[in-house]
N, C-alpha and C positions, 0 to 999 in steps of 0.2 A: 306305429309299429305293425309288419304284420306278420307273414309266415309263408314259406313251401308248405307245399301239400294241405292247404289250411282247412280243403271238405274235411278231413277224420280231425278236424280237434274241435274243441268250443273255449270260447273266452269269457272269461266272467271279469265288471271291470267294477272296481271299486274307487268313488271321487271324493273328493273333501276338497275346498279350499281352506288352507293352512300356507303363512306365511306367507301370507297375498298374494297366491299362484295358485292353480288346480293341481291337486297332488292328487294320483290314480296309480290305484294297484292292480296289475291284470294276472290271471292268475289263467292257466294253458288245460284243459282240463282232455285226456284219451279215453275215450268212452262214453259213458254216460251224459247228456249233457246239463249235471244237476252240482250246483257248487254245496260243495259239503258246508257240516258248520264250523270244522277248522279252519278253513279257509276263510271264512268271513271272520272270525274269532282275531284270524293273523292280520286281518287288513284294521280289524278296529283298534287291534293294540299298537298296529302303526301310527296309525294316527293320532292316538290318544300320545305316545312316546313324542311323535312332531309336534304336536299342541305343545307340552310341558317342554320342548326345545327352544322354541318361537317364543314361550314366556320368560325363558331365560337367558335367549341372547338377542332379543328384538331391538335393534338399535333405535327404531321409531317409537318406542314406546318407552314412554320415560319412566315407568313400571317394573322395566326390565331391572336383570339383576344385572346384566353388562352396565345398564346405564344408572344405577344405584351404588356402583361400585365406581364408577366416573365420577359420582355425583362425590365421594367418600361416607356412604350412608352403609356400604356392607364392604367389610375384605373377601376375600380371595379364600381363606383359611376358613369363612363362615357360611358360602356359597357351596349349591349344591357339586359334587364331584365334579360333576361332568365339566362344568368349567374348569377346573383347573388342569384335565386331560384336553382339554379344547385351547386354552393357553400354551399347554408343551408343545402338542401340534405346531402351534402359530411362531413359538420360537426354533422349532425346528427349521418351519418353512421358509422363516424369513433369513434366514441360514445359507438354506438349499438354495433358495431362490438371487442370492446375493444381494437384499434387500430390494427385491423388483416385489416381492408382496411382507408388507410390513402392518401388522393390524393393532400397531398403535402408532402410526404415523400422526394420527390426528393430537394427543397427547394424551389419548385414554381407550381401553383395549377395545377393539371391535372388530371381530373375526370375520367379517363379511368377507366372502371369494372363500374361503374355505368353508366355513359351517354347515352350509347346506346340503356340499357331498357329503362330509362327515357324518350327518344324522342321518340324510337318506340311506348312506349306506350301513349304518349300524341299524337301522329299526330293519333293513331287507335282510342283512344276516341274519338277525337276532330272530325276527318273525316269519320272516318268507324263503327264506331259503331252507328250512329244517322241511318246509311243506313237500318236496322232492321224496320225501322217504315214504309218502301216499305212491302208491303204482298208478293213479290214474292221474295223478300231477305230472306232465309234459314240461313245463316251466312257468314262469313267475319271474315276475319284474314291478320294477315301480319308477313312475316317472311321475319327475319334481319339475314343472316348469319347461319341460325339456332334455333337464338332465337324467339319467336311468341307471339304473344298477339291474342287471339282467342275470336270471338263472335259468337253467336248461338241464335235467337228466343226461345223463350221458347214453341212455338206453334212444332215448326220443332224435325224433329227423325235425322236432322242432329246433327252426331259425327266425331270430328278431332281424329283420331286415329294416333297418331305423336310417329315416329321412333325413338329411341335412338341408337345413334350410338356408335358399340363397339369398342374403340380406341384400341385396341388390333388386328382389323380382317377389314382391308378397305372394304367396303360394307356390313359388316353384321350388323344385327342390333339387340343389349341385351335386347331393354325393347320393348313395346306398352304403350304408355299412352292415353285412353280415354280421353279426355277431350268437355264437351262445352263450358263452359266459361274459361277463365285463361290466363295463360303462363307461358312457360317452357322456359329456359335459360338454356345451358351447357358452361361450360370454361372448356380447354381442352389442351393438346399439342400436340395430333395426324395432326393440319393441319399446326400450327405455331410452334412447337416446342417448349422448356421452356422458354415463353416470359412473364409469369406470375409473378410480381415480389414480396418478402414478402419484406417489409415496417421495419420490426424489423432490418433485416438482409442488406437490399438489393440487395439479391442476388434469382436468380429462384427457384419458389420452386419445390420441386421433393416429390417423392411418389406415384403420386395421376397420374393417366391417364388423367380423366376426372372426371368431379362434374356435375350434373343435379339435379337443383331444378325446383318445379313445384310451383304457386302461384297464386292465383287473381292478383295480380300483374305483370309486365315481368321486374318496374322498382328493387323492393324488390327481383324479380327470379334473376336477371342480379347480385345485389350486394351479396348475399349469395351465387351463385356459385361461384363471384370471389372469398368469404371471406373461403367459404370450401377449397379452392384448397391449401389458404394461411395457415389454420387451420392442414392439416394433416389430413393420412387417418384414424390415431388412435385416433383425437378431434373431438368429437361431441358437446362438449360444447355448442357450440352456438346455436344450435337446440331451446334452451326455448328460446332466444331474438328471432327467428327470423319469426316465423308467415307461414311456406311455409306448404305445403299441403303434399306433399311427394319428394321424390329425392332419387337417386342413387350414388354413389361413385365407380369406379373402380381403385384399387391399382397397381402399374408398376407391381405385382407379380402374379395380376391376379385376389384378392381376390375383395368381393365386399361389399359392406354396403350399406344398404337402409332405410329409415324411413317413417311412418306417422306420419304428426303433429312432435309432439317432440317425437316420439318414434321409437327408433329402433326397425326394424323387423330383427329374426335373419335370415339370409342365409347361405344355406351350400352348397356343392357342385352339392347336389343331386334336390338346387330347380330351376333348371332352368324355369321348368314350371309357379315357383310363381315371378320370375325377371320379365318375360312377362308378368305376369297379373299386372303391377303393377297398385293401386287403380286410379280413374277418378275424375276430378276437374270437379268444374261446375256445 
């Protein structure tokens, strides 16, 4: 991530691995180049909120309350809140989604392809976004693996200009996305391989490299990119349910698809130019 005009700001960046990624909070600071201790105060109870998230829906940890609850050792009615708000989600989605993301497909709940924006973006509301109401806060973001949930002043000329990474070419990178407010979510198999599962089939899906959607949202960005990857690189269908701002597709053949809103823009070979501009949220 970085910025216009980036001489007049400083970055403060706060790392933790939590849920077997590097999760980092950046926080945009005008002025002074000294991060207060609300700001570090915000990034600890981030984390501390992602710890007690990862202990209660960690599908790999047979510890977990997801997986205690599979096991039939705790109900649903005995489990902390947050799951059972993370269950309505899950039957919302798989609603929305026309069963393209189903998080009990397996025959016991596990909300993986949602969870992760869901929390990321509750601990940035809850703790990082109120930090804007400091005059010397420019903005504030946190990225999960990849995925982000972005804030920005409205007063400030700060812009997150965030990489898309082309799963075809380690280190290069196919898009730019402007953004000030929002979030971007990509599901992918260039760093896990095809661990992506479809629900219909249960078996990985193939086609698709990587999906990046963009959103007001990062929990809405997280479930449509897992539900494109499930969808194929030739279903756009879901574009009217799903509310995202713009997104990319790259197919294992190379080819690409991209959208605003619900519309496709078409791409040919020759627009490289216009893959990098793609439009800014926020």
């Amino acid at each position: 991530m970085s910025a216009a005009h980036a001489t007049s700001f400083h970055r403060f960046v706060d790392v933790e691995q939590i849920m077997g990624m590097p999760i980092s909070i950046h926080t945009i600071l005008e002025g002074p180049a000294t991060a207060g201790s609300a700001t570090q105060d915000a990034a600890r109870r981030c984390f501390a909120d992602l710890r007690e998230v990862d202990r209660v829906f960690s599908p790999f940890d047979p510890r977990s309350d997801i997986r205690r609850i599979a096991r039939g050792e705790l109900q649903f009615a005995d489990a902390p809140p947050m799951l059972a708000e993370v269950k309505e989600l899950c039957d919302r989605a798989r609603d929305t989604t026309g069963g393209l993301f189903d998080a009990e497909w397996k025959g016991w709940f596990d909300p993986t392809g949602l969870v992760k924006g869901w929390a990321v973006e509750k601990v940035a509301r809850r703790h990082l976004e109120p930090l804007l109401t400091d005059p010397r806060v420019a903005a504030v973001g946190i990225n999960a693996g990849g995925d982000m949930q972005l804030f920005t002043h409205p007063d400030s000329s700060w812009i997150w200009n965030v990489g898309i990474t082309d799963p075809r070419v380690a280190g290069e990178i196919i898009a730019t996305l402007p953004v000030s407010n929002g979030a971007i979510a990509t599901s992918g198999t260039a760093e896990r391989g095809p661990h992506i599962i479809d629900p219909r089939t249960g078996r990985p899906t193939t086609g698709i490299l990587s999906a990046t959607v963009a959103a007001d949202s990062l929990t809405r960005a997280d479930l449509w990119a897992t539900t494109a990857m499930i969808a194929g690189f030739d279903d756009l269908s879901w574009l009217d349910s799903a509310s995202t701002a713009t997104g990319l597709l790259v197919a294992a053949d190379g080819r690409i698809r991209r959208w605003l809103g619900a519309t496709e823009i078409t791409v040919t070979a020759h627009d490289r130019d216009l893959i990098t501009r793609v439009v800014g949220i926020g």
